[in-house]
KOLVOSE-576296 format. One record per residue (C-alpha): residue number from 1; x, y, z. Coordinates in pm, whole numbers, always signed. Layout:
N
@nr = NUM east = X north = Y up = Z
...
END
This chain:
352
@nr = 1 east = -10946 north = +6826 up = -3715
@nr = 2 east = -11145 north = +6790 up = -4032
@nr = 3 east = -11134 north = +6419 up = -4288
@nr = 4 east = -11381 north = +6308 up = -4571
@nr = 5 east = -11577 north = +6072 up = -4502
@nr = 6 east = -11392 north = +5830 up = -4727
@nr = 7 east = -11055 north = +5854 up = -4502
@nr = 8 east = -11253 north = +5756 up = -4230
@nr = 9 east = -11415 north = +5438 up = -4402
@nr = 10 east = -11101 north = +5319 up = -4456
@nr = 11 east = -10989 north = +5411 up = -4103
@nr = 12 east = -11323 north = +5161 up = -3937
@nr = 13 east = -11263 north = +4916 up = -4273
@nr = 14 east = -11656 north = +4981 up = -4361
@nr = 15 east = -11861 north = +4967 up = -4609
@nr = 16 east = -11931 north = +5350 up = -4781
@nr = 17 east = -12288 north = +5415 up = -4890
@nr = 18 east = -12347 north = +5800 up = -5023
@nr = 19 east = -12121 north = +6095 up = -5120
@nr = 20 east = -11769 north = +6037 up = -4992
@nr = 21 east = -11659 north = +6346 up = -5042
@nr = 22 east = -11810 north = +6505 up = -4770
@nr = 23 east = -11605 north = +6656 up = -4492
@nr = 24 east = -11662 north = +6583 up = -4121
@nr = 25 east = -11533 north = +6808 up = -3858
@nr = 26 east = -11682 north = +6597 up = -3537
@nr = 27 east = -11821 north = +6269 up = -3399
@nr = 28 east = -12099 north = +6336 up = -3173
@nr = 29 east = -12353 north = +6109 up = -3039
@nr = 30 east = -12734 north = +6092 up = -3209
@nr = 31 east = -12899 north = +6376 up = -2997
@nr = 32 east = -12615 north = +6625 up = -2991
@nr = 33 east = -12493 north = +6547 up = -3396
@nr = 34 east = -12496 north = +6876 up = -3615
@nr = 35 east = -12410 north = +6943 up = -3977
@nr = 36 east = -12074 north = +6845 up = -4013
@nr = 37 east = -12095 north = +6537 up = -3750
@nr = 38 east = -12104 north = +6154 up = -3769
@nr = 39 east = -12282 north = +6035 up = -3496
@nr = 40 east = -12365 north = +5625 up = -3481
@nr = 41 east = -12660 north = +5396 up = -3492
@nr = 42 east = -12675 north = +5074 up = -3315
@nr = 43 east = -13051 north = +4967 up = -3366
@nr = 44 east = -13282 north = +5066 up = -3629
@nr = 45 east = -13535 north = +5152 up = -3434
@nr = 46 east = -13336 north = +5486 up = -3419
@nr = 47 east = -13323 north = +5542 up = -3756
@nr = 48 east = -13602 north = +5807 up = -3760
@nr = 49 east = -13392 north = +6009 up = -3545
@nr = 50 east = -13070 north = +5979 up = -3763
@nr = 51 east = -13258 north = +6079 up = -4086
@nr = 52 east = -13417 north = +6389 up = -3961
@nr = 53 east = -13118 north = +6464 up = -3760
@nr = 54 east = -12902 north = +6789 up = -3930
@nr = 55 east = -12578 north = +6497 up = -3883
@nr = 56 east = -12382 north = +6469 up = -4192
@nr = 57 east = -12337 north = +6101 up = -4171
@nr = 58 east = -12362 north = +5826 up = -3967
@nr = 59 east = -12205 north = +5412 up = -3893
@nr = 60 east = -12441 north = +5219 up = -3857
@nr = 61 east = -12480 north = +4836 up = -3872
@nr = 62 east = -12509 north = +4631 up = -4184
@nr = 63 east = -12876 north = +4588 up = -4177
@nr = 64 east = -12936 north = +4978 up = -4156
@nr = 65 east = -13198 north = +5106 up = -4387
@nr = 66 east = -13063 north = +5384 up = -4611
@nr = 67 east = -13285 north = +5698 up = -4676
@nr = 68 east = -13025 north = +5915 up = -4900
@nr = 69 east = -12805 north = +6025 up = -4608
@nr = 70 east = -12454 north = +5896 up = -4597
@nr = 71 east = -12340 north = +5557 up = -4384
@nr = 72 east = -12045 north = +5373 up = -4316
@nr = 73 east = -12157 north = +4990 up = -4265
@nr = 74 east = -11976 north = +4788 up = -3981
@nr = 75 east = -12089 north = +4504 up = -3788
@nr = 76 east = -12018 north = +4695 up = -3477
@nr = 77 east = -12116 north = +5033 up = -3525
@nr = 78 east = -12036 north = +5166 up = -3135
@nr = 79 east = -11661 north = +5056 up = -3139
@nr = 80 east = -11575 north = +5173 up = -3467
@nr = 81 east = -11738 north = +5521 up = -3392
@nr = 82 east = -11482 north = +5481 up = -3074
@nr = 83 east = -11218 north = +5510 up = -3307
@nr = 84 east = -11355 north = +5770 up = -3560
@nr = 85 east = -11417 north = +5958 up = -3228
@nr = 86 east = -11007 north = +5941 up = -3111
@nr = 87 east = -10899 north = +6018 up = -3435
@nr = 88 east = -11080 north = +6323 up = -3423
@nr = 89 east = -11036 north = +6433 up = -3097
@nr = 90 east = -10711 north = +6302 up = -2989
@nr = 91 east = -10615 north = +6450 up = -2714
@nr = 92 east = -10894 north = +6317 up = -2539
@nr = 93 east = -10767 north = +5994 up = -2423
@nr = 94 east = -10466 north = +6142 up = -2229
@nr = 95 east = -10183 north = +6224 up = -2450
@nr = 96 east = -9914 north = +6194 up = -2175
@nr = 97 east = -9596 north = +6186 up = -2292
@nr = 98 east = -9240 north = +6122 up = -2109
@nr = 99 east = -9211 north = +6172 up = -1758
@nr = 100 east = -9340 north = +6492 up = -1586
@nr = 101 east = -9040 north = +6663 up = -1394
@nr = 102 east = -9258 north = +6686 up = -1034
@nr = 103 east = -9316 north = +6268 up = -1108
@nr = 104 east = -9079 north = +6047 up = -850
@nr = 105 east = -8945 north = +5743 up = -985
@nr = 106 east = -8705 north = +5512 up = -815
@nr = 107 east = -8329 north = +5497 up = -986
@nr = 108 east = -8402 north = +5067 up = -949
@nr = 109 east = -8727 north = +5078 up = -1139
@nr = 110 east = -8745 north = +4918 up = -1504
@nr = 111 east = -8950 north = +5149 up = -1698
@nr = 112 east = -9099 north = +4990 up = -2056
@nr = 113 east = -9075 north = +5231 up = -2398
@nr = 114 east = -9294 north = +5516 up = -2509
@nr = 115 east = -9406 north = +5481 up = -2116
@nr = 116 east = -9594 north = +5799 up = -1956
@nr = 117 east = -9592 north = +5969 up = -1607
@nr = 118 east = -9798 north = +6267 up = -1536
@nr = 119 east = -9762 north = +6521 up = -1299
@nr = 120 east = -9701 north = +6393 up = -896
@nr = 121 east = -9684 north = +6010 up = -980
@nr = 122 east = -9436 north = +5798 up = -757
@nr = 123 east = -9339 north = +5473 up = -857
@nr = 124 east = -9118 north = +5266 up = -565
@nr = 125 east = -8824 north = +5031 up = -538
@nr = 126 east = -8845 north = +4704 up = -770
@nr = 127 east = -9147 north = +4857 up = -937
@nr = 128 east = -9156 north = +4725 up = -1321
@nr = 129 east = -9334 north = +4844 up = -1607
@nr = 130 east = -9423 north = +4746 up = -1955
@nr = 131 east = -9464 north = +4950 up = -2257
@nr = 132 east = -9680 north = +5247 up = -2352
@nr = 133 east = -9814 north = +5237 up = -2001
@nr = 134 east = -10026 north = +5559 up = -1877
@nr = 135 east = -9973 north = +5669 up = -1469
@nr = 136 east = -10161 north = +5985 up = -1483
@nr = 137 east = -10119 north = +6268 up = -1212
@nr = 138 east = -10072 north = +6136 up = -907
@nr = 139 east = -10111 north = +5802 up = -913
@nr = 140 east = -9850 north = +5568 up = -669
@nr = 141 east = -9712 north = +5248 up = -752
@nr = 142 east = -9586 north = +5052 up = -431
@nr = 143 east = -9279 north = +4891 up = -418
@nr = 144 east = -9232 north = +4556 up = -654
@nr = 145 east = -9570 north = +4622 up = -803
@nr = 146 east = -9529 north = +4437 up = -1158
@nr = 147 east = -9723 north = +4619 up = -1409
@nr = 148 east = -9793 north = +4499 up = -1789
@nr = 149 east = -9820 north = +4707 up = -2131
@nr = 150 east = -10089 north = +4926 up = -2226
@nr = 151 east = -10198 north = +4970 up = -1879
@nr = 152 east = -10411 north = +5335 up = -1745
@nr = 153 east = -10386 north = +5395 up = -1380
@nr = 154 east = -10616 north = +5723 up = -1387
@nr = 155 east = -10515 north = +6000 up = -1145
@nr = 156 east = -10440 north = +5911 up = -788
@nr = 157 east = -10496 north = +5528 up = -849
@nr = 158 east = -10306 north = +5323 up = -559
@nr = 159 east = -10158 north = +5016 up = -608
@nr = 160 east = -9965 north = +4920 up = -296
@nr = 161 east = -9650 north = +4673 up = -269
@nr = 162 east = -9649 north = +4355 up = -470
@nr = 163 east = -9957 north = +4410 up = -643
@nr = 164 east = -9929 north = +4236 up = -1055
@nr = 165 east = -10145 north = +4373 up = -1315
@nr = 166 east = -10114 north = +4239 up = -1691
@nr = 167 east = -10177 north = +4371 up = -2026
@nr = 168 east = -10433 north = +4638 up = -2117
@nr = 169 east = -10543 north = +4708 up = -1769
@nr = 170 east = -10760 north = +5051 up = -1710
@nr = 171 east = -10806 north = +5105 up = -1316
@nr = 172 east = -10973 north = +5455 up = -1300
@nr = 173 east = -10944 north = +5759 up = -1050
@nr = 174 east = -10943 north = +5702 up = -658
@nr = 175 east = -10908 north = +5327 up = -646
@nr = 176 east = -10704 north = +5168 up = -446
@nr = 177 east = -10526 north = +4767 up = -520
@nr = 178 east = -10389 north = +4595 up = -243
@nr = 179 east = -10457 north = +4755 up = +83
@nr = 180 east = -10487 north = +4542 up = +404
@nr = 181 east = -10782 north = +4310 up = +399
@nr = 182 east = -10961 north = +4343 up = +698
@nr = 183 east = -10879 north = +4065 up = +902
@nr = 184 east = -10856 north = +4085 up = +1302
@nr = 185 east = -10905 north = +3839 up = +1550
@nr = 186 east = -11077 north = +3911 up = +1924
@nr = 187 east = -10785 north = +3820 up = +2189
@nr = 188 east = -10805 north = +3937 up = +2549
@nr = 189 east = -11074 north = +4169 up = +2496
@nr = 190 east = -10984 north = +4372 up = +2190
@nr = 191 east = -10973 north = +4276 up = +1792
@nr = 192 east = -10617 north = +4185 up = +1723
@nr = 193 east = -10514 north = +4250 up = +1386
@nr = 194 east = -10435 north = +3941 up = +1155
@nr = 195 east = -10138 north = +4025 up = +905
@nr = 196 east = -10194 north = +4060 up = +574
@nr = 197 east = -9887 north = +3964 up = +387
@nr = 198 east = -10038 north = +3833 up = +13
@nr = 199 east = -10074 north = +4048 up = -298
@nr = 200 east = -10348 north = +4099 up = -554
@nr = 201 east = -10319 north = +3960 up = -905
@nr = 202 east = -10500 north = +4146 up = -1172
@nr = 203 east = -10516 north = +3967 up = -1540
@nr = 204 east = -10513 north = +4134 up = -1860
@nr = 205 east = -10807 north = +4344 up = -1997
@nr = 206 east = -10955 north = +4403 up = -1691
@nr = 207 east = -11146 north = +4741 up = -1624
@nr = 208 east = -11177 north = +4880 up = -1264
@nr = 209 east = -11387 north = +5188 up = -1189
@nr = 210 east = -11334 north = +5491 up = -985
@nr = 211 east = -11337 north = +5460 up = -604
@nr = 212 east = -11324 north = +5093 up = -567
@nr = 213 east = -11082 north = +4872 up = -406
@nr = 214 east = -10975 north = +4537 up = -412
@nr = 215 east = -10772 north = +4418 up = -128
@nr = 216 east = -10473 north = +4194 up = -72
@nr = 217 east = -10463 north = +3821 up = +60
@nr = 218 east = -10415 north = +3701 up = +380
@nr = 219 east = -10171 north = +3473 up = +223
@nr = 220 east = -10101 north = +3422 up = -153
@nr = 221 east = -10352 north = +3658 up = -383
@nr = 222 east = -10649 north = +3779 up = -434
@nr = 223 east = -10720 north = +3720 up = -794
@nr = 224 east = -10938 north = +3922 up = -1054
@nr = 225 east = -10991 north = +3699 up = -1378
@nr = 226 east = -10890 north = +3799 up = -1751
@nr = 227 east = -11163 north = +4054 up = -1913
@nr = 228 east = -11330 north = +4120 up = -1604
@nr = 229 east = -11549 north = +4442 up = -1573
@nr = 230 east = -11559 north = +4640 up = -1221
@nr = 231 east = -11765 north = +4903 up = -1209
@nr = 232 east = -11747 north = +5249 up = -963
@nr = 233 east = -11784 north = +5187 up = -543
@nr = 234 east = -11671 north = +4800 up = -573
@nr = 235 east = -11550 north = +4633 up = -249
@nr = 236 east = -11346 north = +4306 up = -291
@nr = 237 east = -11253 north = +4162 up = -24
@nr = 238 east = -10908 north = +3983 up = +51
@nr = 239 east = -10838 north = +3618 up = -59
@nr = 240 east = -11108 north = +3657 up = -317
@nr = 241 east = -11113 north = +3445 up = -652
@nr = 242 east = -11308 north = +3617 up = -943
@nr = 243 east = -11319 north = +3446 up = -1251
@nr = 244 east = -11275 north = +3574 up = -1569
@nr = 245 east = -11530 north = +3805 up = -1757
@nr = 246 east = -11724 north = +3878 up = -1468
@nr = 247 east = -11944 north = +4214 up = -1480
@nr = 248 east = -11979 north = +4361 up = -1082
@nr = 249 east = -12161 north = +4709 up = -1075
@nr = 250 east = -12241 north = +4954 up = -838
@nr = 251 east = -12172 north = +4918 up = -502
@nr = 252 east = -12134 north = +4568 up = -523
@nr = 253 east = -11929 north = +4434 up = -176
@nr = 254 east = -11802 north = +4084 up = -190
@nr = 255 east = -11659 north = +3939 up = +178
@nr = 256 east = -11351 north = +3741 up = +199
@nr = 257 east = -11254 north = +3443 up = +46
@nr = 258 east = -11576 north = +3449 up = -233
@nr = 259 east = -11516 north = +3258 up = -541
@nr = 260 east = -11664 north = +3317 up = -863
@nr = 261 east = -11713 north = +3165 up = -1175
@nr = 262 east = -11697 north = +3301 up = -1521
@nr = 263 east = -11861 north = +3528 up = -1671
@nr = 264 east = -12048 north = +3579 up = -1378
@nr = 265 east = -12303 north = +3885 up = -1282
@nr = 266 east = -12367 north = +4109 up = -1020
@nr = 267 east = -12596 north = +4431 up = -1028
@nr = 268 east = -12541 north = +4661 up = -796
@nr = 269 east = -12564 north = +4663 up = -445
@nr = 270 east = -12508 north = +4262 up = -441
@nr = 271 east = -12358 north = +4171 up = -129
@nr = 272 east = -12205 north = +3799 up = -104
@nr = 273 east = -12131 north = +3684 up = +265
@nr = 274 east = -11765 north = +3537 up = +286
@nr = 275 east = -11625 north = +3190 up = +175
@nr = 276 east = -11925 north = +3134 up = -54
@nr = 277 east = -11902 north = +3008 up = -416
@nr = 278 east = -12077 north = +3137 up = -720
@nr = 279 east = -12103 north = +2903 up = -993
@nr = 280 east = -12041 north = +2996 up = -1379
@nr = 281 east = -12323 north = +3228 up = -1528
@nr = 282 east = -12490 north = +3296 up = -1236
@nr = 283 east = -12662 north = +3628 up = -1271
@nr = 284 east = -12738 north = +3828 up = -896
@nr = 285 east = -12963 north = +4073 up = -940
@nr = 286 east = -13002 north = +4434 up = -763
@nr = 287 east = -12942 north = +4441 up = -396
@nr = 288 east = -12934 north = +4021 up = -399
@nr = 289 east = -12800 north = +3934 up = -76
@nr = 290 east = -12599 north = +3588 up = -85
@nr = 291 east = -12552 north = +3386 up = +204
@nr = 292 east = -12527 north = +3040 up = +37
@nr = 293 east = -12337 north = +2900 up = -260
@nr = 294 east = -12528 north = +2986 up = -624
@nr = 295 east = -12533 north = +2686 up = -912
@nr = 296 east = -12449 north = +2768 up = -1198
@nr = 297 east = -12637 north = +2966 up = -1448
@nr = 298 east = -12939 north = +3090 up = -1156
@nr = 299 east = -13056 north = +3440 up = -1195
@nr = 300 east = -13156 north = +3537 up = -805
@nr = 301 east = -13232 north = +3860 up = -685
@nr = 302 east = -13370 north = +4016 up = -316
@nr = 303 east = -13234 north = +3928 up = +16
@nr = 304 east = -13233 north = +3685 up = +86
@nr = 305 east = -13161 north = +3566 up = -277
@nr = 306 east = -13387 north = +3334 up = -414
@nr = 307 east = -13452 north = +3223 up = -810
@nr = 308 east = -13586 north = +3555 up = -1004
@nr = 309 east = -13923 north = +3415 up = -1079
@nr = 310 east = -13991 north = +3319 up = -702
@nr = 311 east = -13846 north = +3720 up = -612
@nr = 312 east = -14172 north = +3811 up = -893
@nr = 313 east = -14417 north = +3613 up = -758
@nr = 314 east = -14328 north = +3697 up = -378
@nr = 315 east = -14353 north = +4083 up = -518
@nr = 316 east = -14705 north = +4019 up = -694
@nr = 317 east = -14845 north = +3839 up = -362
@nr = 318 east = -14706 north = +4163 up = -141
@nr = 319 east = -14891 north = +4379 up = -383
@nr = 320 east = -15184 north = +4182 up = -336
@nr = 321 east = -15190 north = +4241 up = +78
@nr = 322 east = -15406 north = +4525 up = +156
@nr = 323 east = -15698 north = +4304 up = -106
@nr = 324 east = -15595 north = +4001 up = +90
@nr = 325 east = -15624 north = +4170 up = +414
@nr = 326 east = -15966 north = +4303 up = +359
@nr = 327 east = -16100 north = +3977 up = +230
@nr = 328 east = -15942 north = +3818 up = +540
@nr = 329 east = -16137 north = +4103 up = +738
@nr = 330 east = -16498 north = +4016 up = +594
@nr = 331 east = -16446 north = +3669 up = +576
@nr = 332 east = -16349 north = +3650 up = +985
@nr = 333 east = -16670 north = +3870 up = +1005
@nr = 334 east = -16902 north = +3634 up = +789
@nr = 335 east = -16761 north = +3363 up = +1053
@nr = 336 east = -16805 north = +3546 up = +1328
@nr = 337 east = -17166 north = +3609 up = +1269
@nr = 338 east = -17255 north = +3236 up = +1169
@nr = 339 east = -17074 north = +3150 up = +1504
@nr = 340 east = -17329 north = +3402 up = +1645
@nr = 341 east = -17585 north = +3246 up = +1464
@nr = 342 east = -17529 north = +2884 up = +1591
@nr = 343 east = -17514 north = +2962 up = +1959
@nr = 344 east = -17873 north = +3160 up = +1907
@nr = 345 east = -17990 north = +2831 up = +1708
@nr = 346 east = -17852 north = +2603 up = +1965
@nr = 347 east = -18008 north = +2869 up = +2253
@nr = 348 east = -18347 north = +2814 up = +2126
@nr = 349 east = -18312 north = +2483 up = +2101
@nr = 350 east = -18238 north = +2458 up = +2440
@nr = 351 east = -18513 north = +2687 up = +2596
@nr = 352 east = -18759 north = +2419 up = +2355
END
């Protein structure tokens, strides 16, 4: 697909500086952009790049400095090249239309408009769906799952009975909402296991990567909070409370019954022992190990977790030990010759 540049100004509502005229035939980020490309600038710092760069033009933040090559001025340059980017390519996002003929849906579901299935999807008894809602190939809604508009389950995404998501969610390939938490009791010698009959409760515009899972309550729901970013290889456990527009990366693992917050951070490989609260703001640095309730608005890291700057100067001192250790060394042999010293004073002394 080919536009001038001016269609696409209007298209991002920016600000055209240079020859509008020109015709762009991709959007490609700053290292890969050829003649004929609009790539985008978020930080002047980069604009040495940009201007001896072959790209035709590029967006770029108000404050840009302009050396003769064309811009497009927005305040934020990475989300309007988003949507330069689908115009231009746009089949990329999916495209799914209708429902595929190998897709099994059940006659008592309530499917929403313009609503698509891909290939090998199932969707159960009760199940309802909102508008323009994406299940790509194989993904499986449980029975009297309640799912909102605009939602992308990516392929073979498992949601399993009960489980409510709301508007605009994106869970991504592999995950799986609303499987047992893992609850079992010892009884006579074996671990027993303790029913898990709640749900998990999903609010809107919340993004969950590939391969994680979130299980269901005990009783009631496990709750993810509005605008709240999951990355890949997240465990959260059942009866958990996460506020809203809380960032978890990386093999973060939360136990049961953690509360959080908002807007709330954990880096990956965080691990939070169960039934402990995490105050609003608190940022948990890489690999932080929790195993008491945070304050609000801490920044802890290491295991256990302690305040950031403590976690520095703990780091500094073990960097220090082999200088320490030596000085330790000659310092216990200074002492241990004045010790030899004395008795030999104290010796002659005697034998005066």
């Amino acid at each position: 697909m080919a536009v001038i540049l001016s269609e696409l100004a209007e298209l991002i509502h920016g600000e055209l500086i240079g020859d509008g005229n020109q015709v762009i035939k991709g959007a490609q980020p700053l290292f890969a952009a050829r003649a004929g490309d609009i790539t985008f600038v978020e930080d002047a710092k980069h604009a040495p790049a940009f201007h001896l760069s072959t790209a035709t033009a590029a967006i770029v933040d108000p404050s840009f400095p302009v050396n003769g090559k064309a811009v497009l001025r927005v305040d934020d340059p990475r989300a309007a090249f988003c949507t330069v980017h689908g115009m231009l390519y746009p089949g990329s996002t999916g495209g799914l239309t209708g429902i595929h003929p190998s897709a099994v849906v059940h006659p008592s579901a309530k499917l929403g408009l313009e609503i698509s299935i891909g290939a090998g999807a199932v969707i159960a008894a009760g199940v309802v769906i909102g508008a323009r809602t994406e299940l790509r190939a194989g993904a499986v809604v449980g029975q009297n799952c309640r799912i909102g508009d605009d939602v992308v389950l990516h392929p073979h995404v498992v949601l399993y009975d009960g489980c409510v998501l709301g508007n605009r969610v994106i869970i991504h390939a592999n995950s799986v909402i609303g499987a047992d938490g893992f609850g079992y009791k010892f009884s006579q010698g074996r671990h027993v296991k303790v029913p898990q009959i709640g749900r998990v409760e999903i609010d809107d515009d919340v993004e969950i990567g590939a391969c994680s899972t979130i299980d269901r309550a005990t009783f009631g729901a496990t709750r993810i909070g509005a605008g709240t970013k999951i990355d890949n290889l997240v465990m959260i456990a059942h009866n958990c409370q996460i506020g809203r527009h809380n960032i978890m990366c990386s093999q973060v693992g939360v136990a049961g019954s953690v509360t959080t917050g908002d807007y709330v951070v954990m880096a990956g490989q965080v691990g939070v022992s169960d039934h402990i609260e995490i105050g609003e703001g608190a940022q948990l640095g890489a690999q932080a190990g929790v195993i008491k309730n945070v304050p609000p608005r801490v920044n802890l890291w290491g295991t256990p977790a302690v305040p950031h700057r403590d976690r520095l100067r703990s780091l500094a001192h073990i960097e220090k030990l082999p200088e320490i250790r030596k000085s330790i060394k000659m310092l216990m042999e200074y002492l241990q010759l004045e010790v030899a010293a004395d008795e030999a004073r104290s010796e002659s002394r005697r034998a005066a």
